[in-house]
ROSEMI-722924 format. One record per residue: z, y, x of N, C-alpha, C in turn; residue in one letter. Coordinates in Angstrom, 1 decimal, m for minus. Each point is the difference from the previous one (the first is absolute). Example, Ala and Ser with C-alpha at 12.3 -4.5 7.8 and 13.67 -1.06 7.14 Angstrom:
2
R      n_w      n_v      n_u     ca_w     ca_v     ca_u      c_w      c_v      c_u   residu
R      7.8     m5.7     13.2      0.0      1.2     m0.9      0.0      1.2      0.9        A
R     m0.7      1.1     m0.4      0.0      1.1      0.9      0.8      1.1     m0.8        S
***
This chain:
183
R      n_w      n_v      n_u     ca_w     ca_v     ca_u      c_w      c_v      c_u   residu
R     47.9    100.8     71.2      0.6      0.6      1.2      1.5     m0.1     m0.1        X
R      0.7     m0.2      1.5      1.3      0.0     m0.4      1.0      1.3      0.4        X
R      0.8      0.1     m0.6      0.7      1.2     m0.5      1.5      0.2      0.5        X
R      0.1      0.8      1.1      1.7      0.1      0.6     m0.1      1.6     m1.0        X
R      1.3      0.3     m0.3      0.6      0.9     m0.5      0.8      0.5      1.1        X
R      0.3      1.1     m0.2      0.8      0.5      1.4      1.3      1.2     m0.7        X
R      1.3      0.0      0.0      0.4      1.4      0.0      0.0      0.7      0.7        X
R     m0.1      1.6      0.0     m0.1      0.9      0.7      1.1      0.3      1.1        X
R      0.9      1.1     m0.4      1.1      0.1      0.7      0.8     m1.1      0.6        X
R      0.7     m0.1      1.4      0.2     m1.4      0.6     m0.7     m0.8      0.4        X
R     m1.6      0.3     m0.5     m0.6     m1.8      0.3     m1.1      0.8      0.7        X
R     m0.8      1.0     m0.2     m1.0      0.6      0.7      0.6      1.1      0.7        X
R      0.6      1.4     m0.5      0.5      0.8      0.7      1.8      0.2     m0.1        X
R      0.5      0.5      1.2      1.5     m0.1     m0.2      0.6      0.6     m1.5        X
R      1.0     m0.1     m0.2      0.8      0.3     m1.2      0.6      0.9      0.0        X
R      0.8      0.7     m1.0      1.5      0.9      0.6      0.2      0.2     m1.0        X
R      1.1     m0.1     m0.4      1.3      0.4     m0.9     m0.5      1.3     m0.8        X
R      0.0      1.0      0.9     m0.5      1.1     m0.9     m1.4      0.1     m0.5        X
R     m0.9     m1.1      0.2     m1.1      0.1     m0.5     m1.5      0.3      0.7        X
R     m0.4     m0.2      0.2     m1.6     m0.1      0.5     m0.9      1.4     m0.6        X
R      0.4      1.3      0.3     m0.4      0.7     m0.5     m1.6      1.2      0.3        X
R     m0.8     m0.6      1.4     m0.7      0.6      0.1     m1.1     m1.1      1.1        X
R     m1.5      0.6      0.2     m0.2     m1.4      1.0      0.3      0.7      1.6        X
R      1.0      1.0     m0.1      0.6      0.0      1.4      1.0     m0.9      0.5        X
R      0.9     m0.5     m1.0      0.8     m0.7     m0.6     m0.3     m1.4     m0.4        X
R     m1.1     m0.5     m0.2     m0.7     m1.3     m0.2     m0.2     m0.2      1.3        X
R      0.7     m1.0      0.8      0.1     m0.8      1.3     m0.3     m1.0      0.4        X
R     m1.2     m0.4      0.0     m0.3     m1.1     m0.1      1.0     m1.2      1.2        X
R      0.2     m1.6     m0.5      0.9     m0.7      0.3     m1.1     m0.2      1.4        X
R      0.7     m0.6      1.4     m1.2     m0.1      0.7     m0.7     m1.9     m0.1        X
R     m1.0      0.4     m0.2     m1.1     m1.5      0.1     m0.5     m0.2     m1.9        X
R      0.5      1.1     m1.1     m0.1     m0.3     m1.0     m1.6      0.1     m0.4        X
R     m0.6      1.2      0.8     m1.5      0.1     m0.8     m0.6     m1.0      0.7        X
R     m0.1     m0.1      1.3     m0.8     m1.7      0.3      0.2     m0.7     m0.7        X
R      1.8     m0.4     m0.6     m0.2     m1.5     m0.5     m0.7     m0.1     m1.2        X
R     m0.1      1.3     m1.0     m1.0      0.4     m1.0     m1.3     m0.3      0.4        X
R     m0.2      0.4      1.3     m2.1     m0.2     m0.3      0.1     m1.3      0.5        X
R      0.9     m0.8      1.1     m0.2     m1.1      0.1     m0.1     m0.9     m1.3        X
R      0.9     m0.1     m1.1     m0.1     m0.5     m1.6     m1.4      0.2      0.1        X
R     m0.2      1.3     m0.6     m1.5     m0.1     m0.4     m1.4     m0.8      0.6        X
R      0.5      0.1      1.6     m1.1     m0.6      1.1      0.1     m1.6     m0.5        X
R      0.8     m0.2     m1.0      0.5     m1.6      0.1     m0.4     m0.6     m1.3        X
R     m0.5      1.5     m0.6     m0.6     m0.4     m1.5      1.3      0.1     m1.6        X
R      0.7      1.0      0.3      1.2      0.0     m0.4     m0.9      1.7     m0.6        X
R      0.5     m0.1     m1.4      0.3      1.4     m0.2      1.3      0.4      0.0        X
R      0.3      1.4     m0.3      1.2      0.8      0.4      0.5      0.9     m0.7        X
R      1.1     m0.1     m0.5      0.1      1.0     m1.4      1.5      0.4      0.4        X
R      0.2      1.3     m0.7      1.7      0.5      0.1      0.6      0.1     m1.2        X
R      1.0     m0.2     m0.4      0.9      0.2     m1.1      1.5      0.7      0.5        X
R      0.3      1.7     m0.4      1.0      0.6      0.7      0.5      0.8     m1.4        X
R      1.0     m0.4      0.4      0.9      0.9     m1.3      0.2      1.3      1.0        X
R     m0.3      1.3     m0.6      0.5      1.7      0.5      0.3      0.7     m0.7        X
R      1.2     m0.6     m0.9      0.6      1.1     m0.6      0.2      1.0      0.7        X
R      0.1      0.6      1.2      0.0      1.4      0.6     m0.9      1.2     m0.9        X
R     m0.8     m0.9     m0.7     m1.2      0.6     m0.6      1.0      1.2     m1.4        X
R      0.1     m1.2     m0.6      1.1      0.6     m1.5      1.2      0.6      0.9        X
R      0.6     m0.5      1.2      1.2      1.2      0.2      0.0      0.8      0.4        X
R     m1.8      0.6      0.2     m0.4      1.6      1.0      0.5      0.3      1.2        X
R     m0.2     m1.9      0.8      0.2      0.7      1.5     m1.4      0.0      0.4        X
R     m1.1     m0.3     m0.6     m1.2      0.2      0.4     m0.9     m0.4     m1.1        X
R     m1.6      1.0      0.4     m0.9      0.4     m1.1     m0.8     m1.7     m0.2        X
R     m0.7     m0.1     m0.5     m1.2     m0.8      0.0     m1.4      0.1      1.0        X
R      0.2      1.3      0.4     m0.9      0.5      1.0      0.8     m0.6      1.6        X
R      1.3      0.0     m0.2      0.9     m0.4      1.1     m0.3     m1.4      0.3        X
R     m0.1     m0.8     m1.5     m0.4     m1.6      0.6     m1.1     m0.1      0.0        X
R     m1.0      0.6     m0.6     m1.1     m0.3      0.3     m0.4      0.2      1.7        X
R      0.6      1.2      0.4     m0.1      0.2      1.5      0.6     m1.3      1.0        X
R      1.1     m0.6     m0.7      0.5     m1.4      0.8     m0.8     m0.9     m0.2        X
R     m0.6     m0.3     m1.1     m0.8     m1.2     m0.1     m1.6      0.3      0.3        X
R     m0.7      1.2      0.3     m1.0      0.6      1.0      0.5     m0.9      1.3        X
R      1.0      1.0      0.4      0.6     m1.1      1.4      0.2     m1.2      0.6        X
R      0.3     m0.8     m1.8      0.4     m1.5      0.7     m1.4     m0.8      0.1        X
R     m0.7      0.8     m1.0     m1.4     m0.6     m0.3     m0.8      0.2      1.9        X
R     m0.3      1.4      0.2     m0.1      0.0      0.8     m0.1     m1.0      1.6        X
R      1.2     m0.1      0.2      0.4     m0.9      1.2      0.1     m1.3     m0.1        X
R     m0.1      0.0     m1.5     m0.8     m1.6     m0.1     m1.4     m0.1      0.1        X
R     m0.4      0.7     m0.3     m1.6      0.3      0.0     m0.5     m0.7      1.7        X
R      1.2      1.8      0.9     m0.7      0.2      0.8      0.4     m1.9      0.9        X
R      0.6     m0.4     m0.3      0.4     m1.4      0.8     m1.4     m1.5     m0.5        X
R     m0.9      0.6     m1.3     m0.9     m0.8     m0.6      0.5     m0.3     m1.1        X
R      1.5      0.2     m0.6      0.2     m0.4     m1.1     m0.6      0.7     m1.4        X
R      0.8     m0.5     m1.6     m0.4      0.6     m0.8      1.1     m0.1     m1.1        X
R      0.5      1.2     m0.4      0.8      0.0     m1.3     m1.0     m0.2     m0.9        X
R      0.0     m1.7     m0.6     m0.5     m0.2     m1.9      0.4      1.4     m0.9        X
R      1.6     m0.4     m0.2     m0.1      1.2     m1.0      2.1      0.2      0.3        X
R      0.2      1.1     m0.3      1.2      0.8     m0.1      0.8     m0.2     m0.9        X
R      0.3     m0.5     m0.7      0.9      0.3     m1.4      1.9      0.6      0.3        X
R     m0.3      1.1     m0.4      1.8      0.3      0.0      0.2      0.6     m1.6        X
R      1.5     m0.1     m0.2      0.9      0.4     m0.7      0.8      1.5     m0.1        X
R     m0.7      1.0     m1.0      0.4      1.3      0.3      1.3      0.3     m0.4        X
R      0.5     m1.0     m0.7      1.2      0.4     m0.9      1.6     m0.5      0.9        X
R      1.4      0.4     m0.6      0.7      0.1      0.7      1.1     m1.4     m0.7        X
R      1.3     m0.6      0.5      0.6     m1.3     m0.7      0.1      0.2     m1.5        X
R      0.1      0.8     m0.4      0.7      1.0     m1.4     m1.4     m0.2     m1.0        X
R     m1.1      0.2      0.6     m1.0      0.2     m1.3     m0.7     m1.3     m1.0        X
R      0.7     m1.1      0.6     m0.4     m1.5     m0.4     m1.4      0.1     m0.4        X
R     m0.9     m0.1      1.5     m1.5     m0.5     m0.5      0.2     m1.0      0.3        X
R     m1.3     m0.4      0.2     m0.5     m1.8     m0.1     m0.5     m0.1      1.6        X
R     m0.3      1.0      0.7     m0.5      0.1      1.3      0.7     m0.3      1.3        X
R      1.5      0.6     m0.4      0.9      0.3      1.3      0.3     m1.8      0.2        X
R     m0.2      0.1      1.0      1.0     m1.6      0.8      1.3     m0.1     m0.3        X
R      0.5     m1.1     m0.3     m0.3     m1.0      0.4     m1.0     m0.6     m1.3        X
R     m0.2      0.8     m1.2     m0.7     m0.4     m1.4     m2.0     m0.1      1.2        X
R     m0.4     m1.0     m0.4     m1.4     m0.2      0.5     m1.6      0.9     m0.4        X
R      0.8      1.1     m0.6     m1.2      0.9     m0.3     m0.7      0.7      1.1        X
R      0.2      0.1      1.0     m0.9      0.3      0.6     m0.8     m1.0      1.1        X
R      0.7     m1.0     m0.4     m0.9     m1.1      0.2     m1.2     m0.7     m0.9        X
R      0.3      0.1     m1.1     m1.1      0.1     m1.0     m0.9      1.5     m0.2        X
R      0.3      1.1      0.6     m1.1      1.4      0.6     m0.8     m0.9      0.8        X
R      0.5     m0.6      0.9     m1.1     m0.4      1.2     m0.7     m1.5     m0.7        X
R      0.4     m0.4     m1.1     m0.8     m1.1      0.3     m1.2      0.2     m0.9        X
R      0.2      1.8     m1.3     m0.8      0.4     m1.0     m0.9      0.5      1.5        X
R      0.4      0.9      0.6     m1.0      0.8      0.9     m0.9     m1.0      1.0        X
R      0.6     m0.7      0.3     m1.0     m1.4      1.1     m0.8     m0.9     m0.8        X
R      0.4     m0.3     m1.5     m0.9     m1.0     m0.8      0.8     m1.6      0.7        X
R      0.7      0.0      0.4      1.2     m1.5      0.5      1.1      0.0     m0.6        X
R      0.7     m1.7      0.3      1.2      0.3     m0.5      0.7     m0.4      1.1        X
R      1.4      0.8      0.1      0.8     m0.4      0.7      0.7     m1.0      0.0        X
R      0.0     m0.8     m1.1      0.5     m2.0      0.3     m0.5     m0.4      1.3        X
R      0.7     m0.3      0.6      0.1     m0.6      1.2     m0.5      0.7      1.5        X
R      0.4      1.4     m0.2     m0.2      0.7      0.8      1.1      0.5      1.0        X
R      0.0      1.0      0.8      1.6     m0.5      1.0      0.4      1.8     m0.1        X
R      1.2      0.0     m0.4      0.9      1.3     m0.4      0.8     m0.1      1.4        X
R     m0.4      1.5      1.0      1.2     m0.4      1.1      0.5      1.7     m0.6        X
R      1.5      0.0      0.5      0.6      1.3     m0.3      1.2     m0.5      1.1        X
R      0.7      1.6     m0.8      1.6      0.2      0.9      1.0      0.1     m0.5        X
R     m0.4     m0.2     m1.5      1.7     m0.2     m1.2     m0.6     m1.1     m0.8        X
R      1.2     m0.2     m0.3      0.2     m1.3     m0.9     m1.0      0.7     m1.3        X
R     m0.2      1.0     m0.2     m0.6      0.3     m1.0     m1.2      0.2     m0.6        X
R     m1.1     m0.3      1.2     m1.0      0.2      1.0      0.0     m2.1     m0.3        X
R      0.8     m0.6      0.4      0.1     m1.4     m0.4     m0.2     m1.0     m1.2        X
R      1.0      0.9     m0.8      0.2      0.0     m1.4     m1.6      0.3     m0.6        X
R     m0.6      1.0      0.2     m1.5      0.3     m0.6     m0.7     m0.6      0.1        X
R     m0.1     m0.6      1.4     m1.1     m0.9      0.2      0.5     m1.1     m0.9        X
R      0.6     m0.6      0.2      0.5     m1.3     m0.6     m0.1     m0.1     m1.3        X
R      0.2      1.4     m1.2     m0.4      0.0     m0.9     m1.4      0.0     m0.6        X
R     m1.0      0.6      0.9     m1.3      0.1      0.3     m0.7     m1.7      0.4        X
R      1.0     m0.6      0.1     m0.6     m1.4      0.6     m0.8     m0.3      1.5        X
R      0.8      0.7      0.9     m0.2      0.5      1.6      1.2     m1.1      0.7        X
R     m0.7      0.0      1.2      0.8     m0.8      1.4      0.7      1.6      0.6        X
R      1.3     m0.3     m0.7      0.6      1.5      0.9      0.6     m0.2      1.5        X
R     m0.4      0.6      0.8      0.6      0.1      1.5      1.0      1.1      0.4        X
R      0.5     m0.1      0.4      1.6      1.7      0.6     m0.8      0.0      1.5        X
R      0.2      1.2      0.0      0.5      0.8      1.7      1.2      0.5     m0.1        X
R      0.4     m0.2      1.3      1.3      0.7      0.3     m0.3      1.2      0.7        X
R     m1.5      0.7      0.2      0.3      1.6      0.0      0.2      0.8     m1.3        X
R      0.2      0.9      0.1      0.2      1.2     m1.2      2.0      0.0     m0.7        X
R     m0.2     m1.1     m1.3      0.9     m0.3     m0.2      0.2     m1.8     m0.2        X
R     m0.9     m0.4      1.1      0.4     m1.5     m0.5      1.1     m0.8      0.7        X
R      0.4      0.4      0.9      1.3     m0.8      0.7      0.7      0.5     m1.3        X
R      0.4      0.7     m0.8      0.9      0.4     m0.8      0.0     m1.2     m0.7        X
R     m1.8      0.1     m0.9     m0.2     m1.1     m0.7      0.1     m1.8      0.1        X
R     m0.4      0.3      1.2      0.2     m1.9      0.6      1.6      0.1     m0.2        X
R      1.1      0.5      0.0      1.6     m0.4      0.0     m0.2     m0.6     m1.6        X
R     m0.7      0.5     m0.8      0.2     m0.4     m1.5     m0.4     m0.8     m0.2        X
R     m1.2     m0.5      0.9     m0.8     m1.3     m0.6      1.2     m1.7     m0.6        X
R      0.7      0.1      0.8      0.9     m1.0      0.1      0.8      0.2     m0.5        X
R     m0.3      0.9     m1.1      1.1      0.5     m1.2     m0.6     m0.8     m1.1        X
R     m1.3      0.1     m0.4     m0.7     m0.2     m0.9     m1.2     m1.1      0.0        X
R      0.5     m1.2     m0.5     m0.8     m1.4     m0.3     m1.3      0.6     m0.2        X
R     m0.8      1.1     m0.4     m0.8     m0.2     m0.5     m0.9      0.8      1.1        X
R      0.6      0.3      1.4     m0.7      0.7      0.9      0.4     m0.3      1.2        X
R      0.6     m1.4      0.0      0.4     m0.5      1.1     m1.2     m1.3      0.8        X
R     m1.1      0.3     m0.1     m1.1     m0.8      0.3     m0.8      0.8      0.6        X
R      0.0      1.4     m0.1     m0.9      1.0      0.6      0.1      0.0      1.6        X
R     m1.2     m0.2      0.8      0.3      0.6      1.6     m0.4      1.1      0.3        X
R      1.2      0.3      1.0     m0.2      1.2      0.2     m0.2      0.2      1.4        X
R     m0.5      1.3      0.1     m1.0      0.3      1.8      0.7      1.2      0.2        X
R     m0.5      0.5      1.5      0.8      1.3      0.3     m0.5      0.9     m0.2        X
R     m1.6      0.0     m0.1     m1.0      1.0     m0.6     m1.5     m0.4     m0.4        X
R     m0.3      1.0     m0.2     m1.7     m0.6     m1.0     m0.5     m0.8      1.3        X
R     m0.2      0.9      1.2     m1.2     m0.7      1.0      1.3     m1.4      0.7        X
R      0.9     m0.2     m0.1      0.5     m1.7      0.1     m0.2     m0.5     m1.1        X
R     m0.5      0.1     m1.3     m0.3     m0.8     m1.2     m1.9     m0.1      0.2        X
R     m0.6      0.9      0.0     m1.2     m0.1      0.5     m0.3     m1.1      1.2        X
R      0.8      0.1      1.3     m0.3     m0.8      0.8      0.6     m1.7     m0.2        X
R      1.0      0.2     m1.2     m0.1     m1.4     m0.1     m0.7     m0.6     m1.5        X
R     m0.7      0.3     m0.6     m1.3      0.0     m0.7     m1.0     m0.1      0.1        X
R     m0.6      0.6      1.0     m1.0      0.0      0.8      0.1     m0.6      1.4        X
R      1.1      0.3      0.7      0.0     m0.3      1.5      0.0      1.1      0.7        X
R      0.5     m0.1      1.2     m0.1      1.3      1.1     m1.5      0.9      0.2        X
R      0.1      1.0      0.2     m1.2      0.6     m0.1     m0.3     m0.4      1.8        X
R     m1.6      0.0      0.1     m0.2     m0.4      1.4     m0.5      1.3      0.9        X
***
């Protein structure tokens, strides 16, 4: 089966500076949960990899993300989609795991929990760091320029080793040119 990876914040629901702290607050981007169950309808599984240190800086419980990821699960559901599997990062820049992005540990969470590997699978995010993972992971990384990726596309052209990546203006224009227009 083949395998898109997805970041959370920016790429499925909006972003914010101060943090994503409740699912009143988890906003979903518009056209993101279709372009999810469309993947799946296409024979794609669907996995997330999201760093939330919010977790370690006590702007919110574990009961708090679980309530967002109820939610995103949800409205993918309800569109026919399906979240494979979740993997996030509880810890904050400071605690040096192996999990937090741009380091590819929770890309290798998803590939223990699905029984696949992610070689040659497609890493789309909204930071370079989100890029960096996949690519370490052995992934076709893609940018959006929602959330924080216009930020990130200025840098691509900084750096030889991320200057081949295309980039789209959101998940459901990467989906429809993947797939094609939805009819």
């Amino acid at each position: 089966m083949k395998l898109i990876i997805l970041d959370r914040d920016g790429v499925l629901n909006q972003d914010s500076d101060a943090y994503v702290k409740s699912a009143a607050e988890w906003i979903p981007i518009p056209g993101s949960a279709r372009a999810v169950a469309r993947l799946c309808q296409a024979g794609y599984q669907v996995a997330v990899a999201t760093n939330q240190s919010g977790l370690a800086r006590g702007y919110f419980s574990q009961h708090d993300l679980d309530a967002m990821h109820a939610k995103m699960t949800a409205l993918v559901e309800a569109e026919g989609g399906k979240i494979a599997h979740i993997a996030w990062c509880p810890h904050g820049p400071d605690d040096h795991c192996l999990c937090r992005k741009p380091l590819p540990g929770l890309i290798h969470q998803i590939e223990q929990a699905l029984g696949v590997s992610a070689r040659g699978a497609i890493m789309v995010g909204d930071s370079i760091r989100d890029l960096e993972a996949g690519i370490a992971a052995g992934c076709t990384p893609i940018l959006l320029r929602t959330g924080k990726g216009r930020a990130a596309e200025g840098k691509l052209a900084t750096d030889s080793s991320l200057q081949a990546i295309t980039v789209f203006n959101d998940l459901e224009a990467w989906v429809n040119q993947l797939l094609g227009p939805e009819i």
